[in-house]
N, C-alpha and C positions, 0 to 999 in steps of 0.2 A: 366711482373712484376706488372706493375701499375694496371693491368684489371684484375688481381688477388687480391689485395688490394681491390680495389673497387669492387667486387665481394662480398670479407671479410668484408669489411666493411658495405655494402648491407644487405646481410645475418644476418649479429649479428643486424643490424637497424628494421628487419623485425621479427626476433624473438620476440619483444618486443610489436609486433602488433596480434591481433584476435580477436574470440570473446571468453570471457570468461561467463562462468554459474554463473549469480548471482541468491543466494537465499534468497530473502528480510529477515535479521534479525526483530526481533521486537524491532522497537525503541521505549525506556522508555522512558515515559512521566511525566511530575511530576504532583502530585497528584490535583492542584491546576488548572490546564487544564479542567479539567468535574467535573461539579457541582455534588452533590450528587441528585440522582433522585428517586420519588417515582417506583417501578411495582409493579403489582398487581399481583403475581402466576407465579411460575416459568417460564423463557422465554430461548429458545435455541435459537440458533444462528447458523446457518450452512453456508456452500462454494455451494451457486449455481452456480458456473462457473464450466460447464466439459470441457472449450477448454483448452488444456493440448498442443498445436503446440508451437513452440519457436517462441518468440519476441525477437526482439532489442528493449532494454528498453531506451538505454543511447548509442551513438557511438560518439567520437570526438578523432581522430590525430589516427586511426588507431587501437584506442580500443572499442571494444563496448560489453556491457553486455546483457545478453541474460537469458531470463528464460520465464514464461509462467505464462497467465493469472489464471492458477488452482491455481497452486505457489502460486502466489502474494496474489487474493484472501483469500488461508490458512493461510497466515499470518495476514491479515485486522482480521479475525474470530478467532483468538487466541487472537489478541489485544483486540478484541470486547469483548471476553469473559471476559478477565484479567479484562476489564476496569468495565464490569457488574459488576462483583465479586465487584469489588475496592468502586464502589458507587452507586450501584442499591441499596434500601433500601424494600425488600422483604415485603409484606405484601400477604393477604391470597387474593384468587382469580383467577381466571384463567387462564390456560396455551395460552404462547403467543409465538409466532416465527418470526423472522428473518430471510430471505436469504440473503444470500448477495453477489454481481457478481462485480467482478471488469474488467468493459472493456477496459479502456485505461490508462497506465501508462507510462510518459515518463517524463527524463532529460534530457534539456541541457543547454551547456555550451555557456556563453555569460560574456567574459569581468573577469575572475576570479572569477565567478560566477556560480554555478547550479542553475535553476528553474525547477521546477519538477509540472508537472500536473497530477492529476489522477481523472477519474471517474467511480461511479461504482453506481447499480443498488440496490435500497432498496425495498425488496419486503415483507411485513407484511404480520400476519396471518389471517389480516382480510380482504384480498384482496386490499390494498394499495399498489403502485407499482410506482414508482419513481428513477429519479434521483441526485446525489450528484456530483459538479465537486469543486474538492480544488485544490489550489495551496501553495506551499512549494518552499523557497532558503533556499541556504547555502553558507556561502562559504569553506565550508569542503571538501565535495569532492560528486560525484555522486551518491554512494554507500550511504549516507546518506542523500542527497537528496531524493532519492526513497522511503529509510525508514521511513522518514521523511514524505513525500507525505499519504504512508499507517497510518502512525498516525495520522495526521492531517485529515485523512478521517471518523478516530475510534473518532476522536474529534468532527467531521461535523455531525454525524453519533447520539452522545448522546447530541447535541445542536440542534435537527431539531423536530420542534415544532409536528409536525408528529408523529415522534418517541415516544417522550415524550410522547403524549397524551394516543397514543396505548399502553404503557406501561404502565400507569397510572391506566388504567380501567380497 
């Protein structure tokens, strides 16, 4: 009777453990985060990460989120777009691009706290090729930590004097 119980009770403890698929939402930023920026001639922005394997983003007490660096990257390149749109201030001049590869994103959990790292690779149309590493907390939860992480990189991203310049010209 009891090692049936405890069996049951095992079982329902362990349902509650895996990994689950997270797929980084885009966390809004308010408008006041990135300055409004000159470019010069329309600029794209593309996902140069093709590794598409699963990562463990985030794992703590038996949960851990899983998705992949193609993923994560599409969503930095939707924010990047939104964020162009939002305060890039167009002027006539030459077309310009952006890659952009996200190769390490990770949350954890420390003390009722997430701290979220991400870095990811900026590669210009004029042969400029660089790294960005930010850091993000919360104490929300890890799912927003991550999000979190990918905006704060769209923020690193339109404050990197680099950037700026190539857009400028």
């Amino acid at each position: 009777m009891y090692y049936r119980l405890s069996a049951l009770l095992l079982f329902t403890l362990l349902t509650g453990c895996g990994t689950i698929a997270f797929d980084p939402p885009v966390f809004e930023l308010a408008p006041s985060k990135i300055a409004d920026f000159p470019t010069s001639g329309t600029v794209t922005i593309e996902n140069a990460q093709p590794a598409t394997e699963p990562v463990i983003l985030h794992s703590q007490s038996g949960i851990r989120l899983q998705s992949n660096y193609h993923e994560v990257t599409k969503t930095m390149v939707t924010q990047a777009r939104f964020e162009l749109a939002r305060h890039g201030k167009v002027s006539a001049g030459s077309n310009k691009t952006i890659d952009l590869k996200v190769t390490h994103l990770e949350s954890r959990y420390i003390f009722f706290y997430w701290k979220g790292t991400m870095t990811f690779t900026v590669s210009l149309g004029d042969g400029q090729r660089f790294d960005i590493t930010v850091n993000h907390a919360t104490g929300a939860s890890a799912q927003q930590d991550l999000s979190g992480s990918i905006a704060d990189g769209v923020v690193a991203l339109y404050q990197n004097q680099q950037v700026l310049d190539y857009l400028a010209r």
